[in-house]
MARVEX-589463 format. One line per field, with one value per residue (C-alpha): chain; y, z, x. Coordinates in steps of 0.25 Angstrom, whole numbers. Example, Ala and Ser with C-alpha at 12.3 -4.5 7.8 and 13.67 -1.06 7.14 Angstrom:
REM MARVEX-589463
chaine <- (A | A)
c2 <- (-18 | -4)
c3 <- (31 | 29)
c1 <- (49 | 55)
END
This chain:
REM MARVEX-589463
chaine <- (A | A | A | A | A | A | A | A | A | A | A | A | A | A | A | A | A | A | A | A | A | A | A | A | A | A | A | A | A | A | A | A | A | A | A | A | A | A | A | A | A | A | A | A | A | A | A | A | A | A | A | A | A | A | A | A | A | A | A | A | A | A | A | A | A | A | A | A | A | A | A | A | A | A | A | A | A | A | A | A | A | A | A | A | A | A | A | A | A | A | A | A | A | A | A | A | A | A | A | A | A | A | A | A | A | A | A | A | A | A | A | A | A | A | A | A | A | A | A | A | A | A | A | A | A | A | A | A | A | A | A | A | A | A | A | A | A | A | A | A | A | A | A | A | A | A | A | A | A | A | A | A | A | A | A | A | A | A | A | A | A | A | A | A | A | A | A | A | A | A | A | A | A | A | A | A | A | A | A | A | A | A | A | A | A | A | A | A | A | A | A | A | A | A | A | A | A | A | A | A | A | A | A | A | A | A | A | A | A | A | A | A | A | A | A | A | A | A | A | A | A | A | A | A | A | A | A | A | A | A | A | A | A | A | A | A | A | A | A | A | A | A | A | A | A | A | A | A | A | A | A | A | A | A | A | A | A | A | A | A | A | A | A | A | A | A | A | A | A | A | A | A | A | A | A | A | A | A | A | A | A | A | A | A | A | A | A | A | A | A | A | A | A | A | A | A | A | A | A | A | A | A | A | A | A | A | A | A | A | A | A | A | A | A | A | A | A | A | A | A | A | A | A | A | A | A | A | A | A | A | A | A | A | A | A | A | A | A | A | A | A | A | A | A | A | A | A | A | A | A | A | A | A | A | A | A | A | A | A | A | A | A | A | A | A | A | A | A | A | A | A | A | A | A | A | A | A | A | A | A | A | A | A | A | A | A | A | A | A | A | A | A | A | A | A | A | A | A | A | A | A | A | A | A | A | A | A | A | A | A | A | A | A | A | A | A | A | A | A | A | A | A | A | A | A | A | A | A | A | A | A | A | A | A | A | A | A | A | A | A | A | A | A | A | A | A | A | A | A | A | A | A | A | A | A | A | A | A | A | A | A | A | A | A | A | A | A | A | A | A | A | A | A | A | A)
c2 <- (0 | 14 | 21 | 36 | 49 | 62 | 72 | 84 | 98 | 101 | 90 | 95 | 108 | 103 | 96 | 107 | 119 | 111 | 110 | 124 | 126 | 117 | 124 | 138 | 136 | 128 | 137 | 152 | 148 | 136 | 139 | 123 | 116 | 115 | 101 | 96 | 103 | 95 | 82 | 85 | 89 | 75 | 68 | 79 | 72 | 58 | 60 | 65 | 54 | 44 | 51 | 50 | 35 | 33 | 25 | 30 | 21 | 27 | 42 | 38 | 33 | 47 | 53 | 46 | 47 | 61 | 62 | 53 | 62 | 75 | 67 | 75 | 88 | 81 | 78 | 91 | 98 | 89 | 91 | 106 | 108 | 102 | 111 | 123 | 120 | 114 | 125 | 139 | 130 | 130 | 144 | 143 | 151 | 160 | 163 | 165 | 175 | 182 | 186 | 190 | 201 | 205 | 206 | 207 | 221 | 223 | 228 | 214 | 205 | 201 | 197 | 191 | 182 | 177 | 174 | 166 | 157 | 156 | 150 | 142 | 136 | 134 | 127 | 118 | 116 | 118 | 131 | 126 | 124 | 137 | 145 | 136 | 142 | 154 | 157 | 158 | 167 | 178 | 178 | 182 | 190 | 197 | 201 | 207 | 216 | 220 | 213 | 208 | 191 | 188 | 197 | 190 | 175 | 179 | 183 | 169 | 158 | 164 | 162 | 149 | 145 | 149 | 138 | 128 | 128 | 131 | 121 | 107 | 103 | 105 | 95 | 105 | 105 | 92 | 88 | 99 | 94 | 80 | 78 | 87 | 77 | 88 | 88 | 96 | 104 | 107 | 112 | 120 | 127 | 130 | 134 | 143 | 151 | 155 | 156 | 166 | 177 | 174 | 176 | 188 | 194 | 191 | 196 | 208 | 207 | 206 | 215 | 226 | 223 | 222 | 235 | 243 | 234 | 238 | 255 | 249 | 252 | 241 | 236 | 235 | 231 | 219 | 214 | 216 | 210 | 195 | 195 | 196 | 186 | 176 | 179 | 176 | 163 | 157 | 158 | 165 | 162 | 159 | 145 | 143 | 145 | 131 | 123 | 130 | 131 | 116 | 112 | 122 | 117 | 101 | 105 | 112 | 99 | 93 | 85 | 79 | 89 | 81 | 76 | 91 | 97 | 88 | 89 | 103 | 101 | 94 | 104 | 114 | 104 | 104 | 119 | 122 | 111 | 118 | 134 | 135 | 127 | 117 | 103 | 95 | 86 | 101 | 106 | 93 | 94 | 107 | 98 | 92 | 102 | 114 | 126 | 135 | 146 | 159 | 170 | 180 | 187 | 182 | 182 | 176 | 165 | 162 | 160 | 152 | 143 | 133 | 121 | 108 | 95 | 98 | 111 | 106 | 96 | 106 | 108 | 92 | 89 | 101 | 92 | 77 | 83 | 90 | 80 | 70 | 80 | 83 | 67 | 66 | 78 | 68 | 56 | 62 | 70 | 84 | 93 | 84 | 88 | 102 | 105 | 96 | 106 | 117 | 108 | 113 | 129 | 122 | 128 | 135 | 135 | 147 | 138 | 127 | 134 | 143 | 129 | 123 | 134 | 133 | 118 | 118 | 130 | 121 | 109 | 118 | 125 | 110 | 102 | 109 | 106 | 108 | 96 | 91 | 102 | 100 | 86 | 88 | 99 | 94 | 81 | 88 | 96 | 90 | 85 | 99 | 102 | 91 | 95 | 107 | 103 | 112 | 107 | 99 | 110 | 122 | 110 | 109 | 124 | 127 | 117 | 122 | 136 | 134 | 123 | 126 | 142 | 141 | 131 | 142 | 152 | 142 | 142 | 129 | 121 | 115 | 127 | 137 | 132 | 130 | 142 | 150 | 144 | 145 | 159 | 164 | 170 | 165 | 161 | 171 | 182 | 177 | 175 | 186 | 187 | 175 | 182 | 172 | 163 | 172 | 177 | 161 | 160 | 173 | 168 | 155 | 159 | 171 | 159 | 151 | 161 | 169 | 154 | 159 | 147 | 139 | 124 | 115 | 102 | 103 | 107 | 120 | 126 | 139 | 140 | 151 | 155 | 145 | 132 | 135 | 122 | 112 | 99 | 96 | 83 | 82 | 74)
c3 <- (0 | -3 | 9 | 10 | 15 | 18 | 6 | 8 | 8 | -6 | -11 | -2 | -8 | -22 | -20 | -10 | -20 | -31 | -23 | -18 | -33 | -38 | -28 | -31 | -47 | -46 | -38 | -41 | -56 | -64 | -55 | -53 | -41 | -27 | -26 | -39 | -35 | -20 | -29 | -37 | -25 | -21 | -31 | -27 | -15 | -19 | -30 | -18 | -9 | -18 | -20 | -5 | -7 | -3 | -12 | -18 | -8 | 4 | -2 | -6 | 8 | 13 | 6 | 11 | 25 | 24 | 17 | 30 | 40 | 33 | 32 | 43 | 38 | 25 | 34 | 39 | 26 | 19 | 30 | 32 | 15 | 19 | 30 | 23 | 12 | 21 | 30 | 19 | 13 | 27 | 29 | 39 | 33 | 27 | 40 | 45 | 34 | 36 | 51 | 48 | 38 | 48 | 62 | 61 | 59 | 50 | 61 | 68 | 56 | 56 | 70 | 69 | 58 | 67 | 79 | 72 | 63 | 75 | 85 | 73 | 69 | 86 | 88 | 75 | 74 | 59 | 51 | 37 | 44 | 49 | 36 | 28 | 37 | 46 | 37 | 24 | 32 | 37 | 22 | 17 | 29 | 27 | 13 | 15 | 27 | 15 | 23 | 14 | 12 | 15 | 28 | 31 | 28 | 37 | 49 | 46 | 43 | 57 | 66 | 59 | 60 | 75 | 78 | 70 | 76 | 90 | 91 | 97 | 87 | 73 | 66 | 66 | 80 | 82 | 73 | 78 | 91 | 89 | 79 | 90 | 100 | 109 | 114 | 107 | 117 | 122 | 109 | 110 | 120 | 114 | 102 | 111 | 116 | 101 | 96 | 107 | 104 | 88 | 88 | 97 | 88 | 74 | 80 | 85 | 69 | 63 | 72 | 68 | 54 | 54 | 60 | 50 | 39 | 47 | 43 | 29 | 21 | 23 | 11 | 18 | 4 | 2 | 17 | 13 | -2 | 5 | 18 | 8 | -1 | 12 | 16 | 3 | 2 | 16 | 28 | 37 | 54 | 66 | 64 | 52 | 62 | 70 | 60 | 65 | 79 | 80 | 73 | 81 | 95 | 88 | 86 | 100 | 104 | 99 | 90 | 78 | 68 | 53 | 59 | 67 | 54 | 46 | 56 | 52 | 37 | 39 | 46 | 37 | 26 | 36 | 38 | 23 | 21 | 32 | 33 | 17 | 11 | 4 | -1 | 9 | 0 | -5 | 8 | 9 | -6 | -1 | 9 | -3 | -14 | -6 | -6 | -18 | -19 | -28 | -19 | -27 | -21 | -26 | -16 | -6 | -18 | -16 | -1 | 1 | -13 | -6 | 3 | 4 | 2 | -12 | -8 | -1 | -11 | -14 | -1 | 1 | -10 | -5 | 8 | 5 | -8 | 5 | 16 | 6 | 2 | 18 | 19 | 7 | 16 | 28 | 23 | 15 | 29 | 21 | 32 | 42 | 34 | 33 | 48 | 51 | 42 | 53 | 64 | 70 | 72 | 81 | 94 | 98 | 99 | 90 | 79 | 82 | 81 | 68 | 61 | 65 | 58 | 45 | 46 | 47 | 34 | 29 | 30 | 26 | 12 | 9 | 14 | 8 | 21 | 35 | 40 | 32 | 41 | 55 | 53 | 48 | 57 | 70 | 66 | 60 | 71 | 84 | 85 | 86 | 95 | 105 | 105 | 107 | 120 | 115 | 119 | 107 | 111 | 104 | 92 | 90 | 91 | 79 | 70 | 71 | 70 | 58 | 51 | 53 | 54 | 39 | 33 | 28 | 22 | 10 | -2 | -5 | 8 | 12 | 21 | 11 | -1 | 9 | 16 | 2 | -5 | 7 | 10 | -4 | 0 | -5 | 3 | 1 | 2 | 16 | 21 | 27 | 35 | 43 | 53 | 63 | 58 | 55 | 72 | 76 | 68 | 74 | 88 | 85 | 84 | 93 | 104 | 99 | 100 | 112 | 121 | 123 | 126 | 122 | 130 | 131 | 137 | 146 | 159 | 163 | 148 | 144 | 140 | 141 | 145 | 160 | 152 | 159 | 162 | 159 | 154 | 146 | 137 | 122 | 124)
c1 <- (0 | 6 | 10 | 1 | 7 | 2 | 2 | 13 | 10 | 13 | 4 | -8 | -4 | -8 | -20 | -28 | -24 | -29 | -41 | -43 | -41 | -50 | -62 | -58 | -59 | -71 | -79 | -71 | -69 | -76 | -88 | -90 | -96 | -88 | -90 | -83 | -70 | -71 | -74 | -61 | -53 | -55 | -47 | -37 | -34 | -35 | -24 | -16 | -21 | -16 | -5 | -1 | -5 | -20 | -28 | -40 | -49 | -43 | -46 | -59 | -63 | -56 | -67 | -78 | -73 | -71 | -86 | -92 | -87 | -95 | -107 | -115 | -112 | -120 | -133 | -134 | -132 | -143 | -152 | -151 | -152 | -166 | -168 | -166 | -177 | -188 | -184 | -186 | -198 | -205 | -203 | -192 | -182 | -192 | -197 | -183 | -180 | -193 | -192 | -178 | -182 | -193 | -186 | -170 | -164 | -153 | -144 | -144 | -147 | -132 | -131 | -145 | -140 | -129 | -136 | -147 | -139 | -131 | -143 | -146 | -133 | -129 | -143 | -144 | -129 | -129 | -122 | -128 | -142 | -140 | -137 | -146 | -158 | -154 | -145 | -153 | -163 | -151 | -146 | -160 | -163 | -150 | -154 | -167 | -159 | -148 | -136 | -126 | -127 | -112 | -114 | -126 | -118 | -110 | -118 | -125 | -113 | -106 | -119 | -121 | -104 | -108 | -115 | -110 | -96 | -103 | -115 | -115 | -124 | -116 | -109 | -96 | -96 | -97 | -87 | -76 | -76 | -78 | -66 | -58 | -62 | -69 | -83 | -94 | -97 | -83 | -80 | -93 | -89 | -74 | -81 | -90 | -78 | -75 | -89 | -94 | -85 | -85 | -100 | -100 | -90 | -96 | -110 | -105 | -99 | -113 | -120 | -110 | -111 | -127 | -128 | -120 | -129 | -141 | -138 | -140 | -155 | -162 | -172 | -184 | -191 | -183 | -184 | -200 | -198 | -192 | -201 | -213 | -206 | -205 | -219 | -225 | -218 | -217 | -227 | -218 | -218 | -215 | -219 | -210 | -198 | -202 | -193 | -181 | -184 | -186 | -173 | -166 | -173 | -170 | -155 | -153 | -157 | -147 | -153 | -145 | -144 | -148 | -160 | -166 | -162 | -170 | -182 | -180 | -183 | -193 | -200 | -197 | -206 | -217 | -217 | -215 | -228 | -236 | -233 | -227 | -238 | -229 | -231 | -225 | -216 | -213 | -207 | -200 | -194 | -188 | -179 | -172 | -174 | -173 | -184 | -188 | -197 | -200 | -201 | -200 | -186 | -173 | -166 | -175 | -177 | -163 | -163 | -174 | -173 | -163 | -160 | -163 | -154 | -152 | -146 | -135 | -130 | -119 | -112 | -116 | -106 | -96 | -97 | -94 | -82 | -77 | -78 | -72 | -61 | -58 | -58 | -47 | -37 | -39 | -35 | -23 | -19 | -20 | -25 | -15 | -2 | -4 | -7 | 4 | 14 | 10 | 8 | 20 | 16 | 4 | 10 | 0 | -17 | -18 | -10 | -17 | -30 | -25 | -22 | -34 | -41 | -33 | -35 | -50 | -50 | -43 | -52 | -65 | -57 | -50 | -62 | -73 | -83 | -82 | -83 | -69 | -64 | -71 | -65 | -51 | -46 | -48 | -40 | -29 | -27 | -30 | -17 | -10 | -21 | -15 | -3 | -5 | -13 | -25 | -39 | -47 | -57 | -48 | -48 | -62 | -64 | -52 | -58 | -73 | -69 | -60 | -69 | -83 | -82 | -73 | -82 | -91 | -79 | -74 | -84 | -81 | -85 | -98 | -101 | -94 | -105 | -117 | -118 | -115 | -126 | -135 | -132 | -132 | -118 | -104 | -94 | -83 | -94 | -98 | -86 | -80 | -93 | -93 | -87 | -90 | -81 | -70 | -71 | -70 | -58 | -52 | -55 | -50 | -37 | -36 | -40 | -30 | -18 | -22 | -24 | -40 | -49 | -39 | -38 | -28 | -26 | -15 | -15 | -7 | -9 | -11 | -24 | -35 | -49 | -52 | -44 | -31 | -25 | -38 | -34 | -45 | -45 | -48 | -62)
END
């Protein structure tokens, strides 16, 4: 059998900048779909796996582990394109968008748009749930107000990033802390040491921002022209909102996320039956096909003419090419080869937490979905972690902040192409407003080099904020 080796730096060289070139020109240039470059980018790595000596079985297998590991993020995605279509076909949504044009004032819409997708996404445990209801509402609300959509993204990805990295319901959470080998709720409350005094910071952000939008003219005619447009197609009311509520209330619970979310469209159906005078196979057409209506306003054509399974088939592709792709670098030890050529400059927590960052990027630009990245990093770095001394807690942390809060910036992740295409909003153009993210990161590292909440393991080390000298175990 021929021996295998790790691949050097000038051959990992080659094959990821013939990938990176191969996303860029396909999507920048040629115009082509996403999914076809990931395919291709697979044989990029086999023919250096082979090269290395793996056989084409081994690498095959690689691939359908790496797809196996991803397959709950799958569920969840087809069981919230459902939501979303029985949910605007019942007049959820709709209701949603209403109430928002009627009672939240321009000055604090921004901080309002951060606060509710932030209850939503820490009591459901779900960012793309999150966006794909709440967040479709803010974006339409925000119109109608005159705000601009990438501003408004923002506010909304950063409240729903607030709860997915925070709750002990979402899958990201989970899978940080279990593949760091900390308890869920431990790492919670590391997070909540971070996450606290980001959030107060990006609110007092968008409160700033939404008061100098607020001097702006409002059009009152086109907040009129879109609440007349819902109203003439939807029966609009409190009792539209019990959907939600009971998902919420289901998922608090604690409840199994694919199933309460499913409960959720099915509701949805049942209200669009009984409020919205649909046919009920109609209403549960929409589950699959997505909703469609003529409202006579473009724009509010566009937000409420999605979901449903069939809508998420793209960024269900984007997810398996990428799980697979991330299950390729694994086997061949990629990401483990270049963290160990700066393995020796982890001296110190703040290194370890800037490398931890890079690494998950890394994982999330390379591995096209989020999950390839929540996986990877804490196994190529917890061993620097060790010896170093430093708590799995501060692991844990590092890898959520620099996998699940970057997820969203790269165009050509999972994330990156759901929340664009349900936001109506590019990835590039919201960007440099999901400020949220971006005070995390900041935080992250301004912990990591000033010794704030940062624990170790050892008796007797120097470490900060009550943890002085607590020996605490890796459990």
């Amino acid at each position: 059998m021929k021996d295998v080796r790790l691949p050097t730096l000038p051959e990992i060289a080659i094959v990821l900048l013939a990938f990176l070139a191969l996303v860029l020109s396909f999507t920048v240039y040629l115009d082509l779909p996403i999914q076809m470059a990931l395919f291709i980018s697979w044989f990029l790595v086999i023919i250096l796996g082979v090269r290395l000596g793996y056989k084409f079985q081994d690498l095959q297998k690689a691939i359908m582990n790496g797809i196996s590991n991803g397959l709950e993020a799958v569920l969840i995605l087809v069981s919230v394109g459902a939501l979303i279509g029985t949910w605007i076909a019942g007049g959820v949504v709709p209701t949603l968008i209403y109430y928002g044009l009627e009672f939240i004032h321009p000055s604090i819409f921004l901080l309002a748009t951060l606060i509710i997708c932030s209850i939503m996404s820490v009591a459901t445990g779900t960012s793309w749930g999150t966006v794909g209801t709440a967040g479709i509402a803010m974006i339409a609300i925000g119109e109608g107000l005159g705000m601009p959509l990438p501003l408004v993204a923002g506010a909304v990805l950063s409240g729903a990033y607030f709860g997915d990295k925070l709750s002990p319901l979402s899958d990201s959470t989970v899978l940080a802390s279990s593949l760091s080998k900390v308890d869920v709720l431990k790492h919670v409350r590391a997070m909540m040491v971070l996450s606290i005094p980001a959030f107060i910071i990006t609110a007092i952000m968008f409160t700033v921002t939404g008061f100098i939008y607020a001097g702006k003219d409002i059009d009152t005619a086109k907040i009129e022209s879109l609440k007349s447009a819902l109203q003439g197609s939807f029966d609009i009311g409190i009792l539209m909102l019990i959907p939600a509520i009971i998902v919420v209330v289901l998922l608090a619970m604690k409840k199994p996320s694919m199933p309460v979310i499913v409960i959720g469209a099915l509701l949805g159906a049942i209200w669009a039956s009984l409020f919205q005078g649909m046919d009920f196979a109609d209403a549960i057409r929409t589950a699959y096909n997505g909703f469609s209506i003529n409202t006579g306003v473009d724009f509010m054509d566009g937000i409420l003419n999605r979901g449903g399974v069939t809508g998420m088939l793209d960024t269900l592709v984007v997810i398996i090419f990428g799980l697979g792709f991330g299950g390729l670098l694994e086997k061949l030890g990629v990401l483990q080869v270049i963290v160990s050529k700066f393995e020796s400059k982890l001296t110190s927590a703040g290194n370890a937490t800037l490398s931890t960052l890079i690494v998950a990027l890394l994982g999330n630009i390379l591995g096209c979905a989020m999950y390839v990245s929540l996986i990877l990093t804490p196994k190529m770095m917890a061993d620097s972690y060790d010896k170093l001394n430093l708590d799995r807690r501060i692991l844990s942390r590092n890898s959520e902040v620099g996998g699940t809060l970057t997820s969203g910036m790269v165009p050509w992740s999972d994330n990156g192409i759901y929340m664009a295409g349900i936001l109506g909003v590019s990835t590039f153009a919201y960007l440099p407003f999901m400020w949220l993210s971006f005070v995390c990161i900041g935080l992250a590292l301004i912990y990591g080099y000033t010794g704030k909440f940062i624990w170790y393991n050892e008796n007797n080390v120097n470490s900060s904020e009550g943890y002085k000298g607590e020996k605490v175990s890796n459990g």
